[in-house]
TIMI-2910 file (N, C-alpha, C, CB; in pm, 1 decimal, decimal comma, always signed):
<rs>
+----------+----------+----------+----------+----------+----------+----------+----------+----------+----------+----------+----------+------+
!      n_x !      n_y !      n_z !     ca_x !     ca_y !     ca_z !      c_x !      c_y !      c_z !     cb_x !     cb_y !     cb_z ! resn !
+----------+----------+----------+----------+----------+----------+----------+----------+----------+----------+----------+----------+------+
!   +702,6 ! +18153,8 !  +8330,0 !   +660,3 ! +18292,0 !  +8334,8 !   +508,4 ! +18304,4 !  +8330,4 !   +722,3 ! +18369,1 !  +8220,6 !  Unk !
!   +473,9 ! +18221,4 !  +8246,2 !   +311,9 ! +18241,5 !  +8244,9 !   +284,7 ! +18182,7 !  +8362,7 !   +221,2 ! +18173,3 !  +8121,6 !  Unk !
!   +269,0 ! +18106,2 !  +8442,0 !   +198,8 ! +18085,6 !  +8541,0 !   +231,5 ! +18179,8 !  +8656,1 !   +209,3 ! +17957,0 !  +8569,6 !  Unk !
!   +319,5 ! +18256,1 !  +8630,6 !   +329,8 ! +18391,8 !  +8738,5 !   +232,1 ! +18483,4 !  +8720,0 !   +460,7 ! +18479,5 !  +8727,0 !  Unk !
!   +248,9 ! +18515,6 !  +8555,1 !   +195,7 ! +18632,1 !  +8528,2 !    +31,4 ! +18538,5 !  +8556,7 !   +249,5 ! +18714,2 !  +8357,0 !  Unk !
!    -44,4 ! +18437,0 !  +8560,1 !   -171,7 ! +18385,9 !  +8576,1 !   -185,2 ! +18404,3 !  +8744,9 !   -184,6 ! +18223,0 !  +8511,6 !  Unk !
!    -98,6 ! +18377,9 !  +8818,0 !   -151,0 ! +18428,4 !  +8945,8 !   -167,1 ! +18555,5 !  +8988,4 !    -90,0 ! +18387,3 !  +9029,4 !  Unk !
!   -144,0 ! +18658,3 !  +8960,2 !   -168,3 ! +18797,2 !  +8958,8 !   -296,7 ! +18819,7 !  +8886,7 !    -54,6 ! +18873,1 !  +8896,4 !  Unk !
!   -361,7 ! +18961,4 !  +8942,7 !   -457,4 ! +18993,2 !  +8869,9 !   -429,9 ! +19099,6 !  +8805,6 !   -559,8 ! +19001,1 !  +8927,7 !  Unk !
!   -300,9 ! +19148,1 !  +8796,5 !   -253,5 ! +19208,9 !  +8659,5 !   -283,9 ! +19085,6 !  +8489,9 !    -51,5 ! +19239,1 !  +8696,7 !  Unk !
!   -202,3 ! +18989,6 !  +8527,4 !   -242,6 ! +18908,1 !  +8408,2 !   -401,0 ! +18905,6 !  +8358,3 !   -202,0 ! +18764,7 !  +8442,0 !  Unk !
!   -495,7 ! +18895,4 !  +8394,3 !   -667,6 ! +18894,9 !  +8350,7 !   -708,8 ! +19016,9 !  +8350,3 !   -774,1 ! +18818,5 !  +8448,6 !  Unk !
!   -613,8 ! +19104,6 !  +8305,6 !   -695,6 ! +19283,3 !  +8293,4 !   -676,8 ! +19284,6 !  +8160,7 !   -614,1 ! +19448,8 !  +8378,5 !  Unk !
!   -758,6 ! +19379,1 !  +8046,6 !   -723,5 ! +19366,6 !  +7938,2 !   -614,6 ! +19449,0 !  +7895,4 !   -817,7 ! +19375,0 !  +7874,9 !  Unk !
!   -526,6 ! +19410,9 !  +7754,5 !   -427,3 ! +19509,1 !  +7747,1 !   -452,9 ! +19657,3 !  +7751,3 !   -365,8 ! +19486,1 !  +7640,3 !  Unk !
!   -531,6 ! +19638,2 !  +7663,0 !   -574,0 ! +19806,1 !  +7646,9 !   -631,7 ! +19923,7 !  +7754,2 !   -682,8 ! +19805,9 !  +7552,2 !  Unk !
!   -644,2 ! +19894,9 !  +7879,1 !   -662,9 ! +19928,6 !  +8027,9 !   -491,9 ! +19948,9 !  +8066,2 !   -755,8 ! +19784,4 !  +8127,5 !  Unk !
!   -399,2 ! +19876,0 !  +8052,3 !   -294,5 ! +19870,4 !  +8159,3 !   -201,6 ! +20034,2 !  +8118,6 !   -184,5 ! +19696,0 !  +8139,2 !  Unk !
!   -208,4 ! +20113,1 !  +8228,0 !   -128,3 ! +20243,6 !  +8225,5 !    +24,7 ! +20205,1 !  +8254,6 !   -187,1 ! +20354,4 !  +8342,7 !  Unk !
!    +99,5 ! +20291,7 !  +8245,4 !   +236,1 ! +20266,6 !  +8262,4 !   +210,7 ! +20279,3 !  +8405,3 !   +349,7 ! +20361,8 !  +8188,2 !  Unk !
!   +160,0 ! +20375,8 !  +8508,9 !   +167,4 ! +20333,0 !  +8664,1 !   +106,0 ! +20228,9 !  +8699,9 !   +119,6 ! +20422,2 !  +8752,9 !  Unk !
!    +49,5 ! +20113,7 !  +8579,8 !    -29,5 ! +19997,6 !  +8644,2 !   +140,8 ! +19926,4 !  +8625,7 !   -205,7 ! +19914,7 !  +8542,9 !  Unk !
!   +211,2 ! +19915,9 !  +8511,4 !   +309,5 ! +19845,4 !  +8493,9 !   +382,3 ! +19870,1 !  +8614,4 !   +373,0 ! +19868,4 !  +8374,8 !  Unk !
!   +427,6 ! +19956,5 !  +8648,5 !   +551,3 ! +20001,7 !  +8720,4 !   +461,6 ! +19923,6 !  +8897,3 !   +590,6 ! +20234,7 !  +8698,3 !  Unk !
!   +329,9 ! +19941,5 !  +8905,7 !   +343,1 ! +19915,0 !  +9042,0 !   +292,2 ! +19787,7 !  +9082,8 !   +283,5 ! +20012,3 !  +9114,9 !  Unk !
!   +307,4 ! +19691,2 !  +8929,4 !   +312,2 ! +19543,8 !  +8888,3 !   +439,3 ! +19537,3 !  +8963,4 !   +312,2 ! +19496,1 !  +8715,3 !  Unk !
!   +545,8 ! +19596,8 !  +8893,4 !   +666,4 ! +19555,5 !  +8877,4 !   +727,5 ! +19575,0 !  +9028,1 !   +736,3 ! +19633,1 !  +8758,3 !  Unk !
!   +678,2 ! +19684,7 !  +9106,8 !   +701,3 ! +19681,0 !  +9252,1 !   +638,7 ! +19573,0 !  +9362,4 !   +659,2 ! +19805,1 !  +9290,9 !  Unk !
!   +534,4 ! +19524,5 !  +9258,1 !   +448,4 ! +19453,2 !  +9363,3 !   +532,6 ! +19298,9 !  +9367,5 !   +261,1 ! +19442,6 !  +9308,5 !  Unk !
!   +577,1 ! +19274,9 !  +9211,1 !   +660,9 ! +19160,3 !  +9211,5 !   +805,3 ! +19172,1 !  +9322,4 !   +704,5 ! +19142,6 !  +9049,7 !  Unk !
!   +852,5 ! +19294,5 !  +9347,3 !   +951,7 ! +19338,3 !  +9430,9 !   +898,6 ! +19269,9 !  +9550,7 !   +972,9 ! +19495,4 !  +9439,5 !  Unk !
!   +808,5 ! +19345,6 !  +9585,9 !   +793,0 ! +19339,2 !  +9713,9 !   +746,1 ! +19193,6 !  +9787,6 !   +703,7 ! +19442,6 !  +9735,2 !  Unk !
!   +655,4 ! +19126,4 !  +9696,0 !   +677,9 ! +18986,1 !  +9704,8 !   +774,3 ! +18904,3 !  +9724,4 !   +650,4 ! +18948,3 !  +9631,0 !  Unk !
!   +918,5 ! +18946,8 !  +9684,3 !  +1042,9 ! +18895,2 !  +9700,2 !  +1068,9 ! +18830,1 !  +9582,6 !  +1058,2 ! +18813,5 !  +9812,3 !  Unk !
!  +1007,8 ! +18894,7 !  +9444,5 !  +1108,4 ! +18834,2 !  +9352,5 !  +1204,9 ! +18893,0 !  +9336,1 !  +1076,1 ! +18810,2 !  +9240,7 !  Unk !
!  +1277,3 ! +18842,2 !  +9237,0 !  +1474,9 ! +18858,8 !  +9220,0 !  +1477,3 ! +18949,0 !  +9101,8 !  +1588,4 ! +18683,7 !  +9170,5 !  Unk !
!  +1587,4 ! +19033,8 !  +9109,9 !  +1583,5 ! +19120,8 !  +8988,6 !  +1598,9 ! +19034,0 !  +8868,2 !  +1695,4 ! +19230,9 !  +8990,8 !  Unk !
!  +1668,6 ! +18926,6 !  +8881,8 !  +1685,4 ! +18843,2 !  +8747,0 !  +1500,9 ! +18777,0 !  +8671,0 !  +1809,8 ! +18679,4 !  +8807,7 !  Unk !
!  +1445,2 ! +18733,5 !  +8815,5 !  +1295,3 ! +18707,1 !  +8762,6 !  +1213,6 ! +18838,4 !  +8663,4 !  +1198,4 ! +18682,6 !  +8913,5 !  Unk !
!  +1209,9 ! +18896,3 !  +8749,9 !  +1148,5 ! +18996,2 !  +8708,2 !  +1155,5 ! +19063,3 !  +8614,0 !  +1148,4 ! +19052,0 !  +8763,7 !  Unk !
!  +1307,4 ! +19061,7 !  +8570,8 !  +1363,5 ! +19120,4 !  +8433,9 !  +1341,3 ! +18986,3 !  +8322,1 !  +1552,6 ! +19171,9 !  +8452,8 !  Unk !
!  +1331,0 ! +18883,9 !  +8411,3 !  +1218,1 ! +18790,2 !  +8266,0 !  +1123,9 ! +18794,6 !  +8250,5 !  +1192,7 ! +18665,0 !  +8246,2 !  Unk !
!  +1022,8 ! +18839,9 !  +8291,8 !   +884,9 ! +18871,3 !  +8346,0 !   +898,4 ! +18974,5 !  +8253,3 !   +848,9 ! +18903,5 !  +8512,3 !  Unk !
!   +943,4 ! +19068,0 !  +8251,3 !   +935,8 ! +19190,9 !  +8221,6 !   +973,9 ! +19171,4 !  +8059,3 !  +1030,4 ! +19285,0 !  +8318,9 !  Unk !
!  +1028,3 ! +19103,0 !  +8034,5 !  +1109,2 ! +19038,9 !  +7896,3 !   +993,8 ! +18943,8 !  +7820,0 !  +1265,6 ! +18925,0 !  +7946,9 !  Unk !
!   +909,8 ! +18918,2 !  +7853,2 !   +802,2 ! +18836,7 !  +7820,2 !   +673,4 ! +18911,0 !  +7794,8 !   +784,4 ! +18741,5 !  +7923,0 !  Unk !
!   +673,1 ! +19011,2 !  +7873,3 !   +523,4 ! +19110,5 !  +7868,6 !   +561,3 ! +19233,6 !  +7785,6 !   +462,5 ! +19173,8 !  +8040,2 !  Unk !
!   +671,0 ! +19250,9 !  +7803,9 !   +731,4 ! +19377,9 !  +7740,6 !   +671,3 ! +19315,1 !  +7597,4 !   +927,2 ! +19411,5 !  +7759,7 !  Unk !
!   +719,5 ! +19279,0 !  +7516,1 !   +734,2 ! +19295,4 !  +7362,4 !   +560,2 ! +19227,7 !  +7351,8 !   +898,2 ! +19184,6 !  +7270,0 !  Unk !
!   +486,4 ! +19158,3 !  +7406,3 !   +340,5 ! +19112,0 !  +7390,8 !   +297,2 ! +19276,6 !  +7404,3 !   +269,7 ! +18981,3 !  +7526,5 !  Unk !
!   +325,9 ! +19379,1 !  +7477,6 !   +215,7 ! +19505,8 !  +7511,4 !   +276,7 ! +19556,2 !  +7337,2 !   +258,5 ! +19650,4 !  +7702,2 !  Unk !
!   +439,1 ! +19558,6 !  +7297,6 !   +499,8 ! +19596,5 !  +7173,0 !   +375,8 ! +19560,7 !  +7058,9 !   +652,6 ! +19507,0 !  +7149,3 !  Unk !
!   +363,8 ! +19475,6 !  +7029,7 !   +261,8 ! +19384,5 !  +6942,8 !   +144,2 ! +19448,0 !  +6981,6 !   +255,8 ! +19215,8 !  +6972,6 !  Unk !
!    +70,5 ! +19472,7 !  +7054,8 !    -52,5 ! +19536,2 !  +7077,5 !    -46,3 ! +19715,3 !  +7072,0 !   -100,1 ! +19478,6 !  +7224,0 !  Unk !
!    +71,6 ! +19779,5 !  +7094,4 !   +111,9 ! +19918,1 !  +7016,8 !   +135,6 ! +19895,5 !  +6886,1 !   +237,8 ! +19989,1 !  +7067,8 !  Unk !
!   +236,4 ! +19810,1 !  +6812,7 !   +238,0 ! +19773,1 !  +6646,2 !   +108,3 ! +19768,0 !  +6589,7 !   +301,9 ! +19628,5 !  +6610,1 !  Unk !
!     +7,4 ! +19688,6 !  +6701,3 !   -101,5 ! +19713,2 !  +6597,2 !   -221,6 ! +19840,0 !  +6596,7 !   -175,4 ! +19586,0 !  +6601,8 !  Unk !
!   -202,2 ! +19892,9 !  +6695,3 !   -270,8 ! +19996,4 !  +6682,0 !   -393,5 ! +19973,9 !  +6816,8 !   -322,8 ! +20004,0 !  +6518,7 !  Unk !
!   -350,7 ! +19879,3 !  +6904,9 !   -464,1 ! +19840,2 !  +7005,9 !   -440,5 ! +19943,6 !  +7096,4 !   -459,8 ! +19688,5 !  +7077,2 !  Unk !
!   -327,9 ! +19961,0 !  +7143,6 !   -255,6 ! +20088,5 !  +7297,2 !   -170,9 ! +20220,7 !  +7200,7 !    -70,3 ! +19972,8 !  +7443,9 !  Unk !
!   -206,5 ! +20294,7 !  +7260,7 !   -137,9 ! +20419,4 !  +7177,9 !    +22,8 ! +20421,9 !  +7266,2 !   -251,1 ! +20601,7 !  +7198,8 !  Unk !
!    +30,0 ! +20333,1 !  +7351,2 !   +203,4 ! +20359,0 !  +7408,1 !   +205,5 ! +20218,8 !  +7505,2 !   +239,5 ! +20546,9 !  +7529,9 !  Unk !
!   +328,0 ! +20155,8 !  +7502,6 !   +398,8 ! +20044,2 !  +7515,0 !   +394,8 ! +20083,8 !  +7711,4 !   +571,9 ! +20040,7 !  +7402,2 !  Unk !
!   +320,5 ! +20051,0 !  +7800,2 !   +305,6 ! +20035,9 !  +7941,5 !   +481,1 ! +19994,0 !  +7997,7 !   +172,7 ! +19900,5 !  +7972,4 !  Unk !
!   +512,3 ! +19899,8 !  +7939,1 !   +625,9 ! +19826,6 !  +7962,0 !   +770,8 ! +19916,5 !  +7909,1 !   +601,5 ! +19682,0 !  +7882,4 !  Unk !
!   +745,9 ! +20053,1 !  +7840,6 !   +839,4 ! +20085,1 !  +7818,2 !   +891,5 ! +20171,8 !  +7895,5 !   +838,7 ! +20105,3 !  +7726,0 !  Unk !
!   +960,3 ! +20165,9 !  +7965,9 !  +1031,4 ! +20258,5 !  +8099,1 !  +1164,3 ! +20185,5 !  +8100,5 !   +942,5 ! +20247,9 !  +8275,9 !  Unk !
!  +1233,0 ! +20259,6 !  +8200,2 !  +1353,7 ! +20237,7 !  +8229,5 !  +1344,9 ! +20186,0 !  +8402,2 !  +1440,2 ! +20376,1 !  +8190,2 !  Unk !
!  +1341,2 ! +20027,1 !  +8333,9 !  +1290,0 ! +19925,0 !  +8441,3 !  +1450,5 ! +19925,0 !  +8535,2 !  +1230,0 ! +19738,5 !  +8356,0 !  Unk !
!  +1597,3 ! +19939,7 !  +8480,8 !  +1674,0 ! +19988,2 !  +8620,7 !  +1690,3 ! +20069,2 !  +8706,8 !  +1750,3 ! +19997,1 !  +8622,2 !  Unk !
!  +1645,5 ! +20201,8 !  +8670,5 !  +1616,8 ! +20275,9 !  +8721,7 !  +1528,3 ! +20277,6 !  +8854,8 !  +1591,3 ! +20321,2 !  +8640,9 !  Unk !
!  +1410,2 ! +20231,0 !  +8761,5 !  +1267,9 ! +20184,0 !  +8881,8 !  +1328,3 ! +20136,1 !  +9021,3 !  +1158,9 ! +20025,3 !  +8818,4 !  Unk !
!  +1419,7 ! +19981,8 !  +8986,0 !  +1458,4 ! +19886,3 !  +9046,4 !  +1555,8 ! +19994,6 !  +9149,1 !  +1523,0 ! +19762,3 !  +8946,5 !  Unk !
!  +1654,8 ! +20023,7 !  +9070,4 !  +1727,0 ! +20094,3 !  +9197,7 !  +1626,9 ! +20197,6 !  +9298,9 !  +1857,2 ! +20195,5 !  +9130,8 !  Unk !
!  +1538,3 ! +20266,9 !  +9225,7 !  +1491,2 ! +20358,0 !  +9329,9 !  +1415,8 ! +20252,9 !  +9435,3 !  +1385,4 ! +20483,3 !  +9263,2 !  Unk !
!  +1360,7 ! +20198,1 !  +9390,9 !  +1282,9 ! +20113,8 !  +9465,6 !  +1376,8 ! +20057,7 !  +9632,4 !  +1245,4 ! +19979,9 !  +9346,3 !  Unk !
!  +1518,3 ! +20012,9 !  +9588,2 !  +1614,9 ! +19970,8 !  +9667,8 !  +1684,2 ! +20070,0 !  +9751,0 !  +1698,7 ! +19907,9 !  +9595,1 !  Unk !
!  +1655,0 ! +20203,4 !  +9666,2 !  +1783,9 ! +20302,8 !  +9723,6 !  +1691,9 ! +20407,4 !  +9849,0 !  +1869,4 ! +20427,6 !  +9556,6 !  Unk !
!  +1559,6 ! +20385,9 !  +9824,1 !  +1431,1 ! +20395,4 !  +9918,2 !  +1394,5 ! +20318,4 ! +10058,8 !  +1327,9 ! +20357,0 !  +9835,9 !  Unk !
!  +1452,9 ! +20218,5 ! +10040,7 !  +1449,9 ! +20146,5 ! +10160,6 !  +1331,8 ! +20006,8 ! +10172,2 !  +1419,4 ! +20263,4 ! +10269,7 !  Unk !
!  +1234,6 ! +20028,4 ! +10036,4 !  +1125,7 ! +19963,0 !  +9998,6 !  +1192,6 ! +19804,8 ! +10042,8 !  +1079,4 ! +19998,0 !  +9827,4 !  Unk !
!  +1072,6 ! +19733,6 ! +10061,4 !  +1124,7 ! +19557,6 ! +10055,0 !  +1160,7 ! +19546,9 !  +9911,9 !   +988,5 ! +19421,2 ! +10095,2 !  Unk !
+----------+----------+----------+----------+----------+----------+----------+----------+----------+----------+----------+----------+------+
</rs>
């Protein structure tokens, strides 16, 4: 997972910058690249609770990663998107 999230230049932005439309059009961009919903929902399982830890402590006033990532996924599919 980390060497995914290191080839993106989502990974080298700081936490405290990333908006929930930076997450979500991470998470499309991994789509559209042709990852698999199963990747991505590890991806997403790995960054998710690291942004958690940086809201616990008081760094982000709201968790980027917290959405309703099936949702996303289906619209994304039910759109016609790659």
């Amino acid at each position: 997972m980390l060497n995914l999230i290191k080839k993106e230049d989502f990974g080298y932005r700081k936490i405290r910058d990333i908006k929930v439309s930076d997450a979500q059009q991470w998470i499309m961009k991994l789509n559209n690249d042709g990852k698999g919903y199963s990747t991505i929902t590890s991806v997403r399982g790995v960054v998710k609770p690291a942004f958690q830890m940086a809201y616990n402590e008081d760094i982000i006033r709201r968790n980027p990663f917290d959405f309703n990532w099936l949702m996303l996924y289906q619209t994304i599919h039910k759109s016609g998107l790659p």
